[in-house]
N, C-alpha and C positions, 0 to 999 in steps of 0.2 A: 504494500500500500504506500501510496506515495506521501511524504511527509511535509508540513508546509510551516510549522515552527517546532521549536524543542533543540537548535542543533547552535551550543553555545558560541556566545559572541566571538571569544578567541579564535577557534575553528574557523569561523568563516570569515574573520580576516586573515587568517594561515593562507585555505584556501584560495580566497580572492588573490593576494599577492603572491603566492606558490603557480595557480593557472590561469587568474583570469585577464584579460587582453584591456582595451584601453579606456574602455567605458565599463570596465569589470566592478571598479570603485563604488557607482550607481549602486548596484545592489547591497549596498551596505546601511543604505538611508532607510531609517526606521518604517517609510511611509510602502519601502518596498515588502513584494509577498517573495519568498523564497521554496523553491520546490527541490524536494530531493525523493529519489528511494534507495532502500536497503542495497549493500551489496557495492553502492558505487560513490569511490569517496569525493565527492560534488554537487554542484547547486545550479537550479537556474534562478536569477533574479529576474521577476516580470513585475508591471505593473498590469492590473485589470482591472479594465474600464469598458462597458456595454458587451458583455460577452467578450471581451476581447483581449488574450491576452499577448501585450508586448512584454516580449524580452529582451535585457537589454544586452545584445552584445551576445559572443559563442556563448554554449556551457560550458561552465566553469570546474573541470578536471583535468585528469590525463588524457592527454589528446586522443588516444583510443579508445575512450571510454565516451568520446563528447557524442559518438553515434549512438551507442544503447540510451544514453540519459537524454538526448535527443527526443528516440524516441519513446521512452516515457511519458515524457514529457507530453508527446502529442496526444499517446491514448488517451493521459489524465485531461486534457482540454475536449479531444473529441467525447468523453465521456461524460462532463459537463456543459456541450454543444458552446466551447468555446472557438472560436477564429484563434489564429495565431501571427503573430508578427515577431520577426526579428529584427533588431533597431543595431545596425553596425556590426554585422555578420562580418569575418572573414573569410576569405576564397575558400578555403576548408569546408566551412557550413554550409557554403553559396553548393558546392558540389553535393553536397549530403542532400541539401535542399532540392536541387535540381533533379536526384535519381526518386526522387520521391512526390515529384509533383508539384511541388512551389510554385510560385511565380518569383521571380528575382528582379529587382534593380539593383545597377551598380551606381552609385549616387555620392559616393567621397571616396578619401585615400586615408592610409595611415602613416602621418610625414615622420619621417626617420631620417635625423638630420646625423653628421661627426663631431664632437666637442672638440675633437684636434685640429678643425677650423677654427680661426679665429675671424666671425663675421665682420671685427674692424679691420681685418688688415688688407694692406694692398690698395689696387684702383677698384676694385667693385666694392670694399668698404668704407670706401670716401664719402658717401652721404651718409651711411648709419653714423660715421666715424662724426663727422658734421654735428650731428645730431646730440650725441649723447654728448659730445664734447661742449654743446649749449647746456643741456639739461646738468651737468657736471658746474659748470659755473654759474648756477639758481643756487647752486648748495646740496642735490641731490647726492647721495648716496647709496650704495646699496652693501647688502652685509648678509651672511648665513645667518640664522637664528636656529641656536642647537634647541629646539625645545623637546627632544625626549630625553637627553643628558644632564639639561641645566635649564628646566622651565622656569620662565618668570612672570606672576600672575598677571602683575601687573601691564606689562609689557601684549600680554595676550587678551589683557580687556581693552585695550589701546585699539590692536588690530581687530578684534570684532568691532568696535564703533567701528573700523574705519571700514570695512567693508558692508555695513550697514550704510552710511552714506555713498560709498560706489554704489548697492543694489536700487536706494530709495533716489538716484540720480538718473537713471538710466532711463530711457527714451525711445519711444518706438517698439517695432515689435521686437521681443526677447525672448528665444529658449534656449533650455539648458537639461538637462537628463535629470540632475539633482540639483539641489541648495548647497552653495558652500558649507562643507562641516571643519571647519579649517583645523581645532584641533584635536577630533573623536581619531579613533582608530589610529593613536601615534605609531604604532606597528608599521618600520620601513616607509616614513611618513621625512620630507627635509624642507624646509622653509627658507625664503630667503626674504629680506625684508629691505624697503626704501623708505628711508628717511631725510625730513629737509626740515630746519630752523627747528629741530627736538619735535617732532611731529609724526609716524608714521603717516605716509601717504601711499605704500604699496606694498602688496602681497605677490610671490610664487610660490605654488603649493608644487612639490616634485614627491613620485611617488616609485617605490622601487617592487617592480613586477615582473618576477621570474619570469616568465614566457614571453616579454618582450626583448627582441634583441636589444643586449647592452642593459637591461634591466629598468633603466631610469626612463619616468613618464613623470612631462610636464603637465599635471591635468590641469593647473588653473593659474592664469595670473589675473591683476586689477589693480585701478591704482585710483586715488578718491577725483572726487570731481577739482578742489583744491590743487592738485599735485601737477609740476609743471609739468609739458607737453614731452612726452619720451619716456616718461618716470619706466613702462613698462619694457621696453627696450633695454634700456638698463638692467633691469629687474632679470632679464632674460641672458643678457651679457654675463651678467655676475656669474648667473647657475651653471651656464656653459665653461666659463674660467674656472669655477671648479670644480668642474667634469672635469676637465680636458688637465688641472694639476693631480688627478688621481690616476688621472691613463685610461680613463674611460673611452671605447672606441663608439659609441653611439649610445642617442638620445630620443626617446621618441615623445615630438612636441605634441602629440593627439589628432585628431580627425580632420581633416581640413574636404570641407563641402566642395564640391566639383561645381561648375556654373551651367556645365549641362549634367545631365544623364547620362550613361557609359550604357553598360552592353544591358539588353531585358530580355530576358527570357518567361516564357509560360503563360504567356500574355496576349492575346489576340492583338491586331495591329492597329485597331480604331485604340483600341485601353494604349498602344504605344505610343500612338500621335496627341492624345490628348496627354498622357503621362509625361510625357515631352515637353509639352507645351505650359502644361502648368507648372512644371519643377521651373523652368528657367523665368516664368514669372513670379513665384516665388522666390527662389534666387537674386532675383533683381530688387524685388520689392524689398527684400528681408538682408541684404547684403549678403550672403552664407559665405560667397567666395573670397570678401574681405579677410576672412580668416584666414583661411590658407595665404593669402598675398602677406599677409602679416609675418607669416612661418616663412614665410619662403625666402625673405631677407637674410633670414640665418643658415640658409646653405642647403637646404632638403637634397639629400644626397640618395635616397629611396622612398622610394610609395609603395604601399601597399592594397590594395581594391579594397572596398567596404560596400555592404548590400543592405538593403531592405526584401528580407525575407516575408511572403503572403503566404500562409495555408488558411483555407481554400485560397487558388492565386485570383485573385479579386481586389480591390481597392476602391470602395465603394464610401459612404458619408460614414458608417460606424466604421472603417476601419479608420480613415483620414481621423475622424473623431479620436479615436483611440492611438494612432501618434501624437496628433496635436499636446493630450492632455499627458501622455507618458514623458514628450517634452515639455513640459509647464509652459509652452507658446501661451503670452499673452501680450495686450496691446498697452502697452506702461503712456 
């Protein structure tokens, strides 16, 4: 019988940073449901909303294991006449998906940059170099903050106010998989912090996940609406400088949104023309590709495909319904 709580906190943060890939983190927000059975040491995190459940990202095990828990997985939803959705599948899934009837888009990458680059240097670092070297004389700094060696409370009620004002600043449409939990789950958790006139004005959240090459994942930076213009650049410099003094051969900065759609399979070809059509006006309307342009200053040296897994392959108002709110899309 499949299990959907009981399986202690520690465990499934072992788990998550032992298997799970780049939006694995997600499933650790209290708001998510967790699915496991006997037998197979792994989880899926979904949210479910109108029959529908999204999961976020592979399953979370040993790679040969992600097919049986896979499909578990699906009996347990077809046996509650759930839909399914996977939210940032990899090629791996996208195949599993694919032999079994899915419907697939391929819809972002997973950018995997070198920290032994150094994105100021040289002539194609001349403008970031430009840049920070403004943001450097406002006063801006940037510094590691060891907070599972040498927590300081105060220091960490600073940076929740401060990402309190980035979230109640923000504008337009906005989503995100989860809410920053900046500092639950310190388990393989590293911070780096920017300060200017004794003030935090910026957070990177890096997170270290075995089954990513090179282990380290950028899941989140921000910097307050106050903090001068570059604060995050910076913030992003720093982490990679000290990747790159530990000898770290790669870094992966997270998801970056494609501006079209990539390869669909399982789809009749009227659902591909309009699937077409509305990603790239979303895309537009919602900037998604501004992210990856952002990452992409720092050297993206490999990409990896990411998908939007359908079972039934469909994409109709309850599933669109049931991304939307698995991404907390709202109009700020």
């Amino acid at each position: 019988m499949p299990e959907s709580s009981g399986l202690p906190r520690s465990a499934a943060i072992e788990l998550v940073r032992r298997h799970g890939g780049a939006v694995a983190h997600a499933a650790l927000d209290p708001s998510c449901n967790t699915f496991r059975v006997p037998g197979i040491d792994g989880l899926i995190g979904f949210v479910l909303t109108r029959r529908c459940a999204v999961a976020l990202g592979d399953p979370i095990c040993m790679p040969e294991r992600q097919g049986a828990l896979a499909d578990a997985f699906a009996a347990h939803c077809a046996d509650n006449d759930w839909s399914i959705i996977y939210a940032a599948a990899t090629a791996s899934m996208q195949a599993y998906a694919r032999e079994r009837g899915y419907g697939t888009l391929e819809f972002a990458d997973l950018l995997i940059a070198d920290p032994r680059h150094d994105p100021e240097a040289g002539p194609k670092g001349r403008h970031l170099r430009q840049n920070l070297n403004h943001t450097r004389r406002l006063g801006v700094s940037a510094r590691e903050y060891h907070g599972t060696t040498a927590p300081d409370a105060r220091l960490e009620a600073e940076v929740e106010v401060a990402c309190q004002h980035w979230r109640s600043a923000r504008r337009g449409a906005q989503m995100y998989l989860a809410p920053p939990r900046l500092f639950a789950d310190r388990s393989g958790r590293r911070w780096f912090i920017a300060e200017c006139a004794g003030r935090i004005v910026g957070v990177l959240s890096m997170l270290q996940v075995s089954c990513i090459v090179g282990c380290n994942l950028i899941n989140f930076v921000f910097s307050t609406p106050s903090a001068p213009i570059h604060t995050n650049e910076l913030l992003v410099v720093a982490a990679l400088k000290a990747l790159r003094e530990e000898g770290a051969r790669s870094v992966c900065l997270g998801v970056g949104p494609r501006p079209a759609l990539g390869r669909i399979e399982g789809f009749g070809g009227i659902f591909e023309f309009l699937a077409r059509h509305l990603y790239r006006v979303a895309a537009r309307s919602m900037h998604l590709h501004g992210k990856t342009v952002f990452w992409e200053k720092y050297g993206v040296s490999h990409r990896q495909a990411l998908y939007l897994l359908f079972q039934p392959p469909r994409l109709g108002l309850r599933e669109l319904d049931a991304l939307l709110r698995a991404f907390h899309f709202s109009l700020a």
